[in-house]
N, C-alpha and C positions, 0 to 999 in steps of 0.2 A: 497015184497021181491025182486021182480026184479029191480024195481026201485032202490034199495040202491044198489044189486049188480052194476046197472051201474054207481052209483055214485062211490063206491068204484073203479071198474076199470076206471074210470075217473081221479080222483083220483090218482093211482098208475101211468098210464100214463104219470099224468101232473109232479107228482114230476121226476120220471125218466127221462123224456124229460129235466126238469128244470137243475137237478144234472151233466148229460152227459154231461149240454150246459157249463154251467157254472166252472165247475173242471177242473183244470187240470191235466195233468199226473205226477204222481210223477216221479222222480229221482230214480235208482235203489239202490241206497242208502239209500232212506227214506224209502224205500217200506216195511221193516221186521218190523220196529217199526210203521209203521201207519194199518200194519197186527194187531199187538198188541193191539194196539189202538181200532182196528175197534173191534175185540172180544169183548174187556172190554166195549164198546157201544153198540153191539148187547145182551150182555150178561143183561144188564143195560135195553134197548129195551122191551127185552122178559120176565123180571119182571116186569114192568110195566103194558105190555100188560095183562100178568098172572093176575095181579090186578086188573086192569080194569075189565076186563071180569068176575071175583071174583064177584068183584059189579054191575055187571050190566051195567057198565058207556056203552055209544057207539056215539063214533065219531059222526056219523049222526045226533043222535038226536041232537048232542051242536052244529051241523054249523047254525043251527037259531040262535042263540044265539049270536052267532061270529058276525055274519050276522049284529046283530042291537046292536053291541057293549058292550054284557055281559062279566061278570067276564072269566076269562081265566079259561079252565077248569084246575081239578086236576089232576096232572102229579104220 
């Protein structure tokens, strides 16, 4: 258990670091519609994960898999 927890805040880290680095900032123009957006993606997000967890699936176990080049998990 401890172990996946630091894989997960690893994890969470490296994408956060990634996204900060690489985004830029929007225009205050674009900002109310990529609002929109960003909902209808979280919202999209949060059933998935509902799913997942439904079945069972878990991140951790499919990065071996990633690892030596298995099928892509199901989304």
């Amino acid at each position: 258990m401890e172990r996946d927890l630091g894989v997960t805040a690893e994890t969470l880290a490296l994408f956060v670091r990634f996204w900060l680095t690489i985004t830029p900032p929007l225009p205050n123009e674009a900002q109310a519609s990529a609002q929109a957006k960003g909902r209808e993606r979280y919202e999209g997000f949060i059933e998935t994960l509902g799913r997942r967890l439904q079945k069972g699936q878990s991140f951790l176990r499919e990065i071996p898999d990633d690892i030596r080049g298995g099928d892509a998990p199901d989304s």
